[in-house]
Every structure is written in C-alpha cells, then in structure tokens.
N, C-alpha and C positions, 0 to 999 in steps of 0.2 A: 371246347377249350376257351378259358377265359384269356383276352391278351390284356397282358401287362400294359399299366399306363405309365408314361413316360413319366419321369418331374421334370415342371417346367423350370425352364434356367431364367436366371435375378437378371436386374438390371442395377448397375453401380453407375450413378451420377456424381460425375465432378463439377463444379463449378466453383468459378473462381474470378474474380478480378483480373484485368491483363497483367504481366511480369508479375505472377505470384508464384510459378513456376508450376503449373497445373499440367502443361503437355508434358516437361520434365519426367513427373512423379508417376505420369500414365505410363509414361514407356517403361518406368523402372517396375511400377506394378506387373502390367503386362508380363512383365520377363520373371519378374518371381512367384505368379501366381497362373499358371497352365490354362487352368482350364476358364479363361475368360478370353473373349474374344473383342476386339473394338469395334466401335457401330460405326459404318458406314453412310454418309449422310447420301441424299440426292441435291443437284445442283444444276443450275440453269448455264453456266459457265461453258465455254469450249473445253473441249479434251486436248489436255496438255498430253506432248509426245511422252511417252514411256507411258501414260498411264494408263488403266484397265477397268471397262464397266465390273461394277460389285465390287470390282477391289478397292479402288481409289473414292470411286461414285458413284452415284447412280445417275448418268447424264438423262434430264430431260431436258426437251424443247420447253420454249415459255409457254406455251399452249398448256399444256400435259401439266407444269407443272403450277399454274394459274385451277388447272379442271381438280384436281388434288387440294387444294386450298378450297374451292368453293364444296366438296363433298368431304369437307372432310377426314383428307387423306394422311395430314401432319399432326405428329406430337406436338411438335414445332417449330420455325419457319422464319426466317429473317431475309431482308434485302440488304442489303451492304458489296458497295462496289461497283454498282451498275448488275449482280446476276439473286439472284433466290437461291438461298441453302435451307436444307431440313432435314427433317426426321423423320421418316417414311413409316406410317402407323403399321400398315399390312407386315412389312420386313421387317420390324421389330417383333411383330406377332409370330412371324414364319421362324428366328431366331430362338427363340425364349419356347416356343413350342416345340421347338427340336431338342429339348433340354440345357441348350449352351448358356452359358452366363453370357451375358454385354457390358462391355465399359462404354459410356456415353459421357459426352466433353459438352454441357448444353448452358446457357446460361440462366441466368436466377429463375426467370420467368418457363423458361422451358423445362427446368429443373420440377418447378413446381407443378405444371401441368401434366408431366409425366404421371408423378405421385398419383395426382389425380386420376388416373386412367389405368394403373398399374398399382394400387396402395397396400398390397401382401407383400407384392415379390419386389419391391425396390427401394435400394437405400439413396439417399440422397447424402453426399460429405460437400462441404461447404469447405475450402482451402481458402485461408486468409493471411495477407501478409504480416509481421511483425504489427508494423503500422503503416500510416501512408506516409510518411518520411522515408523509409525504406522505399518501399514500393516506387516512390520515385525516382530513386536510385536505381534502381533495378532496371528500370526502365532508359532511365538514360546512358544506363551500361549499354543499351541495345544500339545505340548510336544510328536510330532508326526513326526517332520521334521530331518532327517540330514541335516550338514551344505550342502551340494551338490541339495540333496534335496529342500532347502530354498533358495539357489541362482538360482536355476530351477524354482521355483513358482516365485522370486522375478523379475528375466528377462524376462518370460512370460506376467507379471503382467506389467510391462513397455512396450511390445511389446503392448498387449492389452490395455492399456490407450492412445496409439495411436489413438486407433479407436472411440475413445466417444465420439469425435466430429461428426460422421456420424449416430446416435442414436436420436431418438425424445427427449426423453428428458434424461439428465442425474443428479442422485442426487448423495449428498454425504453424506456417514453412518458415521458422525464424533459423533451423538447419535442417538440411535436403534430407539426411542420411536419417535424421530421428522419427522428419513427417514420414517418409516411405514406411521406415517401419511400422508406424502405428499406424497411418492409413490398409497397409498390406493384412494388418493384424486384424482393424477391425473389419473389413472384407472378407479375409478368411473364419471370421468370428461368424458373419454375417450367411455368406455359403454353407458353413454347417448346420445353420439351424434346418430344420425339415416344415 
C-alpha cells in the first residue's frame, strides 16, 4: 500500500513599516481566510500571566536561545528591549509539513531570508503606507511615540521601503477595507496554486 503524501502548507509574509497597519490586516486575514494559521515566534522574555508555551511563545532561556542562533536554529532573530525574538526554523518546518498554511509578521530582512530558505512555497507581500506624511500620522494617532521615538520608526520606515521592490507583491493601505481585500485575494490566489 502506497501512503499518500501530504502537501506541504505556504508560508505568507507580511511585512511592513510600523503604523502601516500590518497587525490590523493579519487579523482580518486570519478571520477570512480558515485555513492559515499565525506563526508563533520564540522568545527570551518572561511569561506574562494568562499566557501559554506554543500558544503565545515559545519561551526560552538565553542560553537555549543564544545555542539556536550559533547552530543555526533561526529564520530570523532580533534583540530589541533587553529579550531575543525569532523564528524557530525546526517549528516552522513541523508546520508547513503538516500541510498547514503560516502567516508570518517578519521584517524586510527576515522576510527575505525566509524566501531564501523556503523559495517554492512562500509569498512574501510588502504593506506600504500611502506615504510617509501619512505614516506619520498614523503614528502619532498612537499617542505612544516620543519625538526621537517617531524619527526612529520614521527612518527605519524609509530604510525599509527600500526593500518593496524585492517582495512578490506589494500593496498599499491608503484604505483598510480595499488592502484586506486584495491582500486576502492574492493569498487565496496564491494557496490554490498546486
């Protein structure tokens, strides 16, 4: 008896400039489109009350998650805040071989090494703001930025729109309701190929 092989399930990368409304448009996906699942990173961080290994995180020690970085172990991997966040190469493999689709939230650089690693089965979309006049805006809606602050996201935001042009496709969130749909569209464009 021959067994059937599974298909392996896509990876969809978003990435995006901060206030471009990128987390937004993943939950709306999410909820219109079933059969994708969100990628769970790991993280050097304590566990906050309510939350749950695999679900929230993947909690490691700095030990663990330093032995991962020297072998290896990351798609990709940033410090920010005092803890280490990633993207745990194995768990991504254990997903995608289980047939499940992944939405993955990475930035330009992690965006692109995925590709690298993964270059049949993953789209990469690039979310871009109107422009960065907007994008300012947006941000100072958040009533969360010092001015140092906002000129930090706003020159990373510029560094990062360098790279859109290397992204499958890239849309722009100039209205929430128009990008979901065409990003949901070309996702689902993207899943039915074989």
């Amino acid at each position: 008896m021959v067994e059937e092989r599974k298909q392996q399930g896509k990876l969809i990368v978003f990435s995006a400039p901060s206030g471009t409304g990128k987390s937004t448009i993943a939950k709306r996906v999410l909820e219109c489109i079933p059969n994708i699942i969100f990628s769970v990173s790991a993280t050097t961080r304590q566990k906050r009350a309510g939350e749950t290994e695999a679900i929230n995180y993947y909690f490691l020690s700095s030990d663990a998650f330093e032995e991962k970085i020297r072998t290896g172990g990351f798609i990709e991997h940033e410090f920010f805040f005092g803890n280490h966040y990633g993207t745990l190469l194995d768990k991504t493999h254990e997903v995608i071989d289980s047939g499940t689709n992944i939405l993955l939230d990475l930035d330009v650089k992690g965006a692109l090494n995925l590709k690298k690693i993964f270059p049949a089965n993953s789209l990469l979309l690039f979310i871009k703001p109107p422009d960065l006049e907007v994008l300012k805006q947006r941000l100072q809606g958040r009533e969360s930025e010092d001015e140092a602050s906002m000129n930090a996201r706003l020159e990373r935001a510029r560094l990062e729109l360098g790279y859109a042009d290397r992204f499958d496709e890239v849309v722009v969130n100039d209205d929430l309701e128009k990008a979901v749909t065409s990003i949901s569209a070309i996702i689902t464009t993207f899943l039915s190929k074989t």
